[in-house]
C-alpha positions in Angstrom: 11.5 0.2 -2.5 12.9 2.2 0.3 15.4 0.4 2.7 15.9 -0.3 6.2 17.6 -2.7 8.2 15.6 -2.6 11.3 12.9 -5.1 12.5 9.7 -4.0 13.2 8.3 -7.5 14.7 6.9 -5.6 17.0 4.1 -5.1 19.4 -18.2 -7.9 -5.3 -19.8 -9.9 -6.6 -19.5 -13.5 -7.3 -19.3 -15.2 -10.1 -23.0 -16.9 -10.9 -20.8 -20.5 -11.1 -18.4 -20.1 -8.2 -16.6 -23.0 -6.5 -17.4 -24.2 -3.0 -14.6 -22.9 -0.6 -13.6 -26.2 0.2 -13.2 -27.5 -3.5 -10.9 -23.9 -3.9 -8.9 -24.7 -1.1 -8.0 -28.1 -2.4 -7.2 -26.6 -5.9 -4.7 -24.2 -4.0 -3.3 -26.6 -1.3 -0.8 -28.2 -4.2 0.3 -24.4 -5.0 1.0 -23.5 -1.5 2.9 -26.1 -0.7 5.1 -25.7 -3.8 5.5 -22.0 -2.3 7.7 -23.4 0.4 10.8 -23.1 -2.3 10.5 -19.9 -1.8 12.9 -19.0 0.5 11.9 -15.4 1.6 8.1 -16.4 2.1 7.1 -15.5 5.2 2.9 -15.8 4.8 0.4 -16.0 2.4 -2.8 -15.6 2.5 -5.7 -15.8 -0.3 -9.6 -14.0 0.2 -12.4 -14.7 -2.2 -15.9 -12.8 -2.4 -18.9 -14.8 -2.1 -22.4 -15.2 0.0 -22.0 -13.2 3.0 -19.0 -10.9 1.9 -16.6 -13.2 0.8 -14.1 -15.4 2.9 -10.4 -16.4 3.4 -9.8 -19.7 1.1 -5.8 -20.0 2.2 -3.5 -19.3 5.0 -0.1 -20.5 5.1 2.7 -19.5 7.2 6.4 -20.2 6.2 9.7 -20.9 8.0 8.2 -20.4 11.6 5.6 -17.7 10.6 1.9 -17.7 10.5 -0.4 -15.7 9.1 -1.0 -13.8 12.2 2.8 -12.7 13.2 3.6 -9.4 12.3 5.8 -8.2 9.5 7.3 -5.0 8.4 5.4 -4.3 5.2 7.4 -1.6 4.1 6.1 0.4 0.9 3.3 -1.5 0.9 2.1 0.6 3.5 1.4 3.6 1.1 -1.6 1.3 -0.2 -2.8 2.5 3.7 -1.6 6.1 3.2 -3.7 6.7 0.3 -6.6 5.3 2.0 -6.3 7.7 5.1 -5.8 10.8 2.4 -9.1 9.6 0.4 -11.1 9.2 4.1 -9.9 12.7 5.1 -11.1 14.3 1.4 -14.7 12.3 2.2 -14.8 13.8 5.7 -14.1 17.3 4.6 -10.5 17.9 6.4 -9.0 18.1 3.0 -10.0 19.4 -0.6 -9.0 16.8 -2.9 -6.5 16.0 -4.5 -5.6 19.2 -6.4 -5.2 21.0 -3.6 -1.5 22.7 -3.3 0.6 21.5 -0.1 2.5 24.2 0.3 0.0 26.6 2.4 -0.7 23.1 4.7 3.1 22.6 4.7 3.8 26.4 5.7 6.0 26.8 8.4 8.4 23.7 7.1 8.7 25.0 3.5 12.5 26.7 3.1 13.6 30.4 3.5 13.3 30.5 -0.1 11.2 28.1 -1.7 11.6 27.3 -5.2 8.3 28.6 -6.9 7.5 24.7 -7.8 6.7 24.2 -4.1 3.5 26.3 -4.8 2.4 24.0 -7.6 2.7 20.4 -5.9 -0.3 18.8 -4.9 -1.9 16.6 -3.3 -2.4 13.8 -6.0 0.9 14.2 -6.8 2.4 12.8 -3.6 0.0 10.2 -4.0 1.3 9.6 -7.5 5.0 10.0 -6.9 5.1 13.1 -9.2 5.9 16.1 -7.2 9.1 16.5 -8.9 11.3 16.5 -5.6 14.2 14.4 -5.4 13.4 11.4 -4.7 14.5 9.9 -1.1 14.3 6.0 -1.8 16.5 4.0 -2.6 20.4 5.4 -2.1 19.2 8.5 -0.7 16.7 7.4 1.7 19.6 6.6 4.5 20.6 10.2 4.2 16.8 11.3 4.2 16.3 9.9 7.7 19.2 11.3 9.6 17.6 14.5 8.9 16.4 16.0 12.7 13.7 17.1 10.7 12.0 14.8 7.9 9.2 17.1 6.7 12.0 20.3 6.3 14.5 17.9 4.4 11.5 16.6 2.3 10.4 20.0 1.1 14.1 21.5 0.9 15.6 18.9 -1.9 16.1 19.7 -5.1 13.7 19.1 -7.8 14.8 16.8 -10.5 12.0 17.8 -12.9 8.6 20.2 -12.5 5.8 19.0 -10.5 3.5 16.7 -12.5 5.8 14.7 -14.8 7.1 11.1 -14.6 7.3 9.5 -11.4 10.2 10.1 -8.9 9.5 7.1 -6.3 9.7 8.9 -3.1 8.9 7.9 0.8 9.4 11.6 1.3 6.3 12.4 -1.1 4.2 10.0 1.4 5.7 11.4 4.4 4.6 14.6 3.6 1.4 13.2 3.0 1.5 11.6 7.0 2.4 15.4 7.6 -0.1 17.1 6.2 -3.0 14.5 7.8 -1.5 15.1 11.3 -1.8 18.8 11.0 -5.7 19.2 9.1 -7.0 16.7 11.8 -4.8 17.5 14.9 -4.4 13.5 15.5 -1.6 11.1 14.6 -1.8 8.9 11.8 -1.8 5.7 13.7 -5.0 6.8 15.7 -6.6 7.8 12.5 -5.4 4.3 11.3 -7.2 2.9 14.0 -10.8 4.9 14.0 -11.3 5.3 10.6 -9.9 1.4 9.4 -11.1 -0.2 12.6 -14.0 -1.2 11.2 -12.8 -3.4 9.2 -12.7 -7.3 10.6 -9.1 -8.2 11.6 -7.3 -4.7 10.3 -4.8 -4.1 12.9 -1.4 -2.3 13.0 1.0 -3.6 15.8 3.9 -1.1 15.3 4.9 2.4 13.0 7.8 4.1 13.3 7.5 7.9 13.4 10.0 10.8 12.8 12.3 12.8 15.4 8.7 15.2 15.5 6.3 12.3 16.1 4.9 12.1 13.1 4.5 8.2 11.9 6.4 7.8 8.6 3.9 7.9 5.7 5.1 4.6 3.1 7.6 2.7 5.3 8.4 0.7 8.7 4.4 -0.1 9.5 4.3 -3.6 11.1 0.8 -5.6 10.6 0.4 -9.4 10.0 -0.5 -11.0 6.6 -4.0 -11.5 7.5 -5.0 -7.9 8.9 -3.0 -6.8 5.3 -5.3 -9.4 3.5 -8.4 -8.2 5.2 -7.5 -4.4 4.2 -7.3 -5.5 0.4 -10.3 -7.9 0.7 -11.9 -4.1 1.8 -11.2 -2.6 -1.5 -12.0 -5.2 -3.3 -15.5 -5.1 -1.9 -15.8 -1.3 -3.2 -14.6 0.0 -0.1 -17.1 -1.7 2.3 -16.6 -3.7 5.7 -18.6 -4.7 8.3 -21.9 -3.8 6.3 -20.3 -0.3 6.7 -18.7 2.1 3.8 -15.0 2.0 5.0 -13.1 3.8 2.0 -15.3 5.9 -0.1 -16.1 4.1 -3.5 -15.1 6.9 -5.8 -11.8 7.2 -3.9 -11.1 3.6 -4.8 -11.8 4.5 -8.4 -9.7 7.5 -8.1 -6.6 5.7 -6.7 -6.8 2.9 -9.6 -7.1 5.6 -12.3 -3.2 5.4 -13.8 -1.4 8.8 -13.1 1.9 7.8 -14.6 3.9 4.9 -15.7 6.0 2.8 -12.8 10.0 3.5 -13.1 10.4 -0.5 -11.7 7.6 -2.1 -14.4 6.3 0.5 -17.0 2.7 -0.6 -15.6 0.2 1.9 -14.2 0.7 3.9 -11.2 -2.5 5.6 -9.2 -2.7 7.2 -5.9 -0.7 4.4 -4.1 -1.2 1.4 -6.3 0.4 -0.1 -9.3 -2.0 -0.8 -12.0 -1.9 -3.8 -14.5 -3.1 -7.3 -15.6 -2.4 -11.0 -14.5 -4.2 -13.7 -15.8 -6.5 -12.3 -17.6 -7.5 -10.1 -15.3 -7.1 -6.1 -14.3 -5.2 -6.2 -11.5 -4.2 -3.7 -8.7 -1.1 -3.8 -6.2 1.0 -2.2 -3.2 4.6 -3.6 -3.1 6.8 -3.3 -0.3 11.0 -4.1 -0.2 11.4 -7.6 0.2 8.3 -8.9 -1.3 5.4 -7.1 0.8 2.2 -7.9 -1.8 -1.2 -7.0 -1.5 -3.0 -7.7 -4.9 -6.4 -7.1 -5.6 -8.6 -8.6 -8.6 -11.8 -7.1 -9.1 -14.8 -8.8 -9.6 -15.8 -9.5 -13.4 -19.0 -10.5 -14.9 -17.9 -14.3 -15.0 -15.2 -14.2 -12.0 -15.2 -13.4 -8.3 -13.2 -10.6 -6.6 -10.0 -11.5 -5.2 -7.2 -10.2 -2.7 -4.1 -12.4 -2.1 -1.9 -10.7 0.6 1.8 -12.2 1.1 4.7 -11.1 3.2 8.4 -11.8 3.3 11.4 -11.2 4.8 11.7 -7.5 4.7 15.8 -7.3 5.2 16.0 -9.0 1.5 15.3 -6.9 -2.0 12.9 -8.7 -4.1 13.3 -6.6 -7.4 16.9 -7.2 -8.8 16.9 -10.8 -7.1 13.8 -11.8 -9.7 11.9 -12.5 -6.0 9.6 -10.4 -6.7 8.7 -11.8 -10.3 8.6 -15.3 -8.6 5.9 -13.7 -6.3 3.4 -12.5 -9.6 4.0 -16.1 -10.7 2.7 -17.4 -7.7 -0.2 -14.8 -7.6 -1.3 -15.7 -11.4 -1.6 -19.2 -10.5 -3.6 -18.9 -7.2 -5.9 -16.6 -9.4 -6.0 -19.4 -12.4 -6.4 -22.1 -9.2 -9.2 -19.9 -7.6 
């Protein structure tokens, strides 16, 4: 997961024998009070679908945090990306997800573009496979001293033709921030806000953006564990909020279609979320550095859709330190619980 040391605490259907609410949050009260031995847990919270849409079943805040205080969600903010990219294909400002970037990313594409440039598309910064050198990890430092993100993004070197196995990139998402700005003529925080304000509690309280003003597409996006929860719960309902279609249906599907295999787990990877199984169950997730979850569980014939949401301290890796295993563990038995 891409790294940065700077705070941003700013600013369906139900299962024909489902548990009462209460009794589930009984069965997970023992669970999240074991969580507290976790000692990068910031907030957790758990959403269930039922009679009227579904509801939260758990809230917990850890070390001084609630549910409600803001966090730097880092990656896991490309989950949101993809969901902007999908609205804007619905609405007609984009083609889909074959369409080449280059001819939206003219004037910032170099003197002389390697041909590739003319062959990446759309899907393909959704699925980390542009072919680009990737600018995570131990190059994303460098990336962002740039004076220009979008021109450093496009001018790297690629590592292998557009298409192939994943190269994990904030750049590739970036570019995708760029390219929404520009088709619509708005920033990606107001889009943020119009087209996911429908959704009940959905709320981002900070974004950094680039030395251009563009807000950086996949990291430094500050929202609260609850307004992340109630963006999962959304997807897990098929896209709907509110009584209103939110994110198209068949973009869900699309995004949770695997693309390629994840270089951190060999699991799935769509159009922002890592695809897999816990419990018995298909699962989807966005992961941000530190431990910045939001899974989803779709609904089954004999089990209820779920979304846990959980956030962390985002100065802290979670990957080498087994934090982030610890964090599926803890997922798995809220899911076996609930």
């Amino acid at each position: 997961m891409a790294m940065k040391r700077r705070s941003l605490l700013i600013c369906a259907a139900s299962a024909p024998l489902l548990a009462a609410p209460g009794l589930a949050r009984a069965s997970l009260a023992p669970i999240l009070a074991e969580a507290r031995s976790l000692d990068p847990l910031r907030a957790l919270t758990v959403w269930r679908a039922g009679p009227g849409g579904g509801t939260e079943i758990a809230a917990q805040g850890y070390g001084g945090f609630t549910p409600d205080s803001p966090t730097n969600i880092k990656s896991a903010s490309k989950t949101i990306v993809s969901a902007l990219a999908g609205i804007a294909i619905d609405r007609g400002h984009l083609d889909g997800p074959n369409q080449p970037i280059a001819p939206l990313l003219q004037a910032d594409l170099p003197d002389d573009p390697d041909p590739r440039l003319s062959r990446i598309t759309l899907g393909q910064l959704l699925s980390m496979q542009a072919g680009l050198e990737r600018q995570s990890g131990r190059n994303y430092g460098r990336w962002v001293s740039n004076p220009n993100w979008v021109r450093a993004a496009l001018a790297a070197p690629f590592t292998q033709d557009p298409g192939g196995r994943m190269q994990y990139s904030t750049a590739s998402s970036h570019l995708l921030s760029a390219i929404l700005t520009r088709v619509t003529g708005r920033s990606m925080l107001d889009l943020a806000r119009d087209w996911l304000g429908a959704i009940p509690g959905f709320r981002i309280t900070g974004w950094e953006r680039d030395p251009q003003g563009i807000y950086l597409g996949g990291n430094q996006m500050a929202m609260s564990t609850r307004s992340l929860l109630a963006f999962g719960a959304t997807y897990a309902r098929g896209g709907r909020a509110d009584g209103r279609q939110v994110v198209p249906e068949r973009w869900i599907a699309e995004s949770w279609r695997p693309r390629t295999e994840s270089i951190f787990s060999g699991q799935g990877y769509g159009y922002g979320w890592f695809i897999g199984r816990m419990a018995g169950r298909d699962l989807r997730y966005g992961w941000g550095y530190g431990g910045q979850m939001i899974y989803v569980f779709p609904a089954t014939r004999r089990s209820p859709a779920l979304a846990i949401a959980i956030t962390s301290d985002a100065d802290r890796p979670s990957a080498r330190t087994g934090y982030r295993d610890a964090l599926h563990s803890l997922a798995r038995s809220i899911v076996e619980a609930a």
